[in-house]
N, C-alpha and C positions, 0 to 999 in steps of 0.2 A: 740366127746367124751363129756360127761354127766357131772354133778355135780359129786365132788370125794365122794363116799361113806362111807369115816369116817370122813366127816363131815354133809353130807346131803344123808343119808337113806334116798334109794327112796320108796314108797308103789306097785310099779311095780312090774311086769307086769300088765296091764291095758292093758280090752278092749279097742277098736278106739271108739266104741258106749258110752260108759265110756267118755273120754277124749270130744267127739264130744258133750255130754249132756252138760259139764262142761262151754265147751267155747262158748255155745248157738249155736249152728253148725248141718244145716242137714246136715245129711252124704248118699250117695247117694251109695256106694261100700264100701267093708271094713270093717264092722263093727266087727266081729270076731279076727283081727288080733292085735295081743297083743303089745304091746310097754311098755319099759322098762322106761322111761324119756325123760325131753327136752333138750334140744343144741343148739347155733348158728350155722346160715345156714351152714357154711365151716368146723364145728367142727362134726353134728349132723350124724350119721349112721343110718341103715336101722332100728334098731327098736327105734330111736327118732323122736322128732315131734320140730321143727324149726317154725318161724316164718318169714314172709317178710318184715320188717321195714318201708321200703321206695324203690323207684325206683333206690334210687346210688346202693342199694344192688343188683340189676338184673344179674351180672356177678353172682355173687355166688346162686342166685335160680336156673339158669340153670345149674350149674356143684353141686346142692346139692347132696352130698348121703342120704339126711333124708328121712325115711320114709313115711312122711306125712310133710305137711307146712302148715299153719295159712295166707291166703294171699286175700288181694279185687280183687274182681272177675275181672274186669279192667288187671291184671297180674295172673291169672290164667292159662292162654293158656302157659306161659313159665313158667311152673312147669314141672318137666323133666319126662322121662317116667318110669315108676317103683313108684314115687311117689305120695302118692295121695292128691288132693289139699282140705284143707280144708274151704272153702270160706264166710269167715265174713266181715262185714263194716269196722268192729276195729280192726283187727290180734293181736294190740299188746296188745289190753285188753284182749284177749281171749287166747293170750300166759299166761297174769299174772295166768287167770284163771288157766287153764292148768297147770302150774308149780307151782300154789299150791295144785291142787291135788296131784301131781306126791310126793311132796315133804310142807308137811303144816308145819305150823307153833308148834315147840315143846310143848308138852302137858304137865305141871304141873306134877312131882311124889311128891305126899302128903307126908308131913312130916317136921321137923324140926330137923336142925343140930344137932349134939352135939354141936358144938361149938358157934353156936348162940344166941344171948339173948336177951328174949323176956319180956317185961314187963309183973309183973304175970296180970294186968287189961289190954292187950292187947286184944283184938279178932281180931282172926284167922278165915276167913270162911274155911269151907268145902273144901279139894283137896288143900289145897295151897302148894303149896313148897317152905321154906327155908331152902337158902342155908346158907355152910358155913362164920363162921364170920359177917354175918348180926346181926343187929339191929335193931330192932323196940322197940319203944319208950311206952312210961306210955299213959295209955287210947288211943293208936292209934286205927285203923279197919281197915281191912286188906278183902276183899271180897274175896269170893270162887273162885278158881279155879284160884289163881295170883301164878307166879312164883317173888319170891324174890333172886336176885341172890348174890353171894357170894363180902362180904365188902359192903353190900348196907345198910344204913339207912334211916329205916323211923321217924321220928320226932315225937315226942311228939303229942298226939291229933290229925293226919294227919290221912284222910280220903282216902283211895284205892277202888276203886271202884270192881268189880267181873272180872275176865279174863282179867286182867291189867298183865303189864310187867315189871321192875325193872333190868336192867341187873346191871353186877361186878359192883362195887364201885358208882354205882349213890346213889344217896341223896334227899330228899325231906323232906323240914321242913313247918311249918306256911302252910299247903296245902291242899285242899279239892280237888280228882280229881275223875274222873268217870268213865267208864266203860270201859274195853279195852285201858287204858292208855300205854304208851310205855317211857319207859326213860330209852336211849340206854349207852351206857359205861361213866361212870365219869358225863351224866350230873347231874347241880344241880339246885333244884328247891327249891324258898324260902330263897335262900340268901337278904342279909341285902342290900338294895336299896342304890344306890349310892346318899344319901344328908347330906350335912351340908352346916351352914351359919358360911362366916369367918366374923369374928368383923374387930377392925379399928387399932386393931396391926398384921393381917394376922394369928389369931388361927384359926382352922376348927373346928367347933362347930359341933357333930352328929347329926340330927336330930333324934330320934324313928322313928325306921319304922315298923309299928303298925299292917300292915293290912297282907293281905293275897294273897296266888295264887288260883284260882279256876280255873281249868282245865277239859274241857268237854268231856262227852264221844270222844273214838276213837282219842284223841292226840298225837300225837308222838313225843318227843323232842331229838335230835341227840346226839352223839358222844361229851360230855363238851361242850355244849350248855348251859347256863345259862340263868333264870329267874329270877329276882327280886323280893320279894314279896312286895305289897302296900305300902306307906310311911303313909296313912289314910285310905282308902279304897284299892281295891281289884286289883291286876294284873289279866287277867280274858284272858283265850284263848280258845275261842269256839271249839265248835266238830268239830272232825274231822282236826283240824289244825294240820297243821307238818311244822317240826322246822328242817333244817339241822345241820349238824354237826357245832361245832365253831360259833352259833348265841346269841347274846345278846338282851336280851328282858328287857329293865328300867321299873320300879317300877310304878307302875298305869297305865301300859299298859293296854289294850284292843283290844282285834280282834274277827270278826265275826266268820264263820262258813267257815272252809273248807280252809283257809290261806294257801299259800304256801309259807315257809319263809327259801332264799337260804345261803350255807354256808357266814361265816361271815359277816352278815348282823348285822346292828347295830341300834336299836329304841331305842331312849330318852324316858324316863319319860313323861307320860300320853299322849305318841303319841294313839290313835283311829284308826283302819283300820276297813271296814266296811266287808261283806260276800264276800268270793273268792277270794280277793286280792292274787296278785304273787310277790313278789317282790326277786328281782334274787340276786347273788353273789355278796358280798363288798357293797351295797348299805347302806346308813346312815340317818335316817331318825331324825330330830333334834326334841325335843317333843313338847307337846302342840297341835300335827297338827290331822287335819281328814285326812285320804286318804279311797273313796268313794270305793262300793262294786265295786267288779270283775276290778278295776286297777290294772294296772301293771307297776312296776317300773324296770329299766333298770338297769343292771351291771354297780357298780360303781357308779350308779346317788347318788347324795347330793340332798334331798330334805327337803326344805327349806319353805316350805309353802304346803297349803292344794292342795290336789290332788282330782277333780271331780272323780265321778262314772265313769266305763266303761273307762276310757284316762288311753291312754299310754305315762311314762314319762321317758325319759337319759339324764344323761349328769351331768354336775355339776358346779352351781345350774342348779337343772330339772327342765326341761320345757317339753312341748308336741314333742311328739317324734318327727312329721314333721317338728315344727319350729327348734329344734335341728338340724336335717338333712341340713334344707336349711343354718341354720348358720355355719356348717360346711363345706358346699358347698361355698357358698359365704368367706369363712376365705382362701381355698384353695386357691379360683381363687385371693386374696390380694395378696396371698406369693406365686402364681406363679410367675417366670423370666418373664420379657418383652422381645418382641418378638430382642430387641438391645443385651439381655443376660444378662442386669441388673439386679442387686434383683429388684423383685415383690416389693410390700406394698407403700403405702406414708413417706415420710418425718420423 
């Protein structure tokens, strides 16, 4: 069974020659035969097109009913008979493909609510839609072809780049962002930077936080993920970065190009990541630090200092994930029992 249709209208039936262009696929038989959508392997019927994940999945490619699979040619031969194998490097990039054709991303219906209110010096590009209860703000710009969705505002002066996205109730203020942005439910972007200085009777004194968020084409920030905007200069998140749901970015942050940053993950003020970093779920990066392109930091890890280019780091405080490993190793073998039945450790 396929995506439910009131909430993701498919554009199917679709050629297999269709679908096979999409997911960069020769197709060798089949190309005529029409197909309605995609599915997982044990869900998908004869006029869907599945994918092969991995090898744990092999029990379910042999008992597929799908009509076609996405799979490396390595497990081709146990693709079942009736269906036909579609044989790429990557299956699962040629699935995303795939299931965005079948089913793409919502098109803008031009217009403005009643119920919305727009500053009369706002500019609206071409094709936008807003929805109900939004705001945008005095002098904002707003590019063609953006969906603004219902309770969103835009700030004051905030720049939206063209075929950007805006969903219910997010927010972006103090913000300049580019092209194909995404700001998925509640988050918010341009909040007040977490600084003040206590004096010597314990007041918290505010700082101003002066600057701004600059956010680069194709960004995407998740589900009340928050940004802070600069406390001087500029919080700044390169193209193509994505933000999970529930992430907190401090005030004079910076990251390269193409970031991958996992739920509740937590960077300090003017922490620097450099292009492709990943860093996974719960991790807490304290500011001040560099962590080098394409690092990857571990679930959970507390990093605590700068992180080389290319290294992998877990744990907490992070370290290189092999020295991690053997400390762990070596902690075990303390707190095993002795061979008497005694507790394990020293004294």
């Amino acid at each position: 069974m396929g995506a439910d249709p009131r909430f993701f209208p498919s554009r199917g039936p679709l050629a297999l020659s269709a679908v096979a262009e999409a997911a960069g696929v020769a197709l060798a038989e089949g190309g005529d035969r029409l197909f309605t959508g995609v599915a997982p392997l044990d869900l998908a019927g004869p006029g869907e097109i599945a994918f092969l994940e991995g090898r744990r999945m092999m029990a379910q490619l042999r008992e597929t009913r799908a009509g076609a699979v996405l799979v490396a040619a390595a497990m081709a031969q146990d693709v079942p008979e009736g269906c036909i194998a579609l044989v790429t490097e990557q299956p699962q990039l040629a699935y995303a493909r795939v299931a965005a054709l079948f089913h793409p991303r919502r098109a803008p219906v031009p217009g403005i609510h009643p119920t919305a209110h727009v500053a009369p010096d706002a500019r609206i590009g071409e094709g936008t839609e807003i929805g109900p209860f939004a705001m945008i703000g005095a002098g904002a710009e707003i590019g063609a072809g953006c969906i603004i969705g219902p309770h969103v505002t835009v700030g004051a002066g905030c720049v939206l780049g063209p075929g950007s996205e805006l969903r219910a109730h997010a927010s972006m203020e103090y913000c300049i962002a580019g092209a194909g942005v995404v700001l998925a439910q509640g988050a918010r972007v341009g909040n007040e930077g977490y600084g003040f200085v206590t004096t010597a009777t314990g007041e918290h004194v505010t700082m101003p936080q002066i600057g701004r968020v600059i956010l680069g084409d194709r960004v995407e920030i998740g589900a009340n993920s928050c940004v802070d905007r600069g406390a001087g200069g500029d919080t700044v998140l390169g193209p193509g970065t994505r933000l999970d749901n529930l992430v907190q970015i401090g005030h004079n942050v910076k990251t390269g190009r193409g970031c991958v940053i996992v739920a509740q993950v937590g960077i300090a003020g003017s922490a620097e990541l450099g292009d492709f970093v990943v860093i996974a779920a719960q991790a807490g990066l304290v500011g001040h630090i560099k962590i080098g392109s394409k690092a990857r930091i571990g679930a959970q890890a507390g990093v605590m200092n700068d992180v080389p280019a290319a290294t992998d780091v877990v744990g907490s405080p992070a370290w290189p994930a092999r020295e991690t490993m053997r400390a762990f190793a070596r902690l075990r073998q303390l707190a095993a029992p002795k061979k008497d039945g005694t507790p394990g450790g020293t004294p």
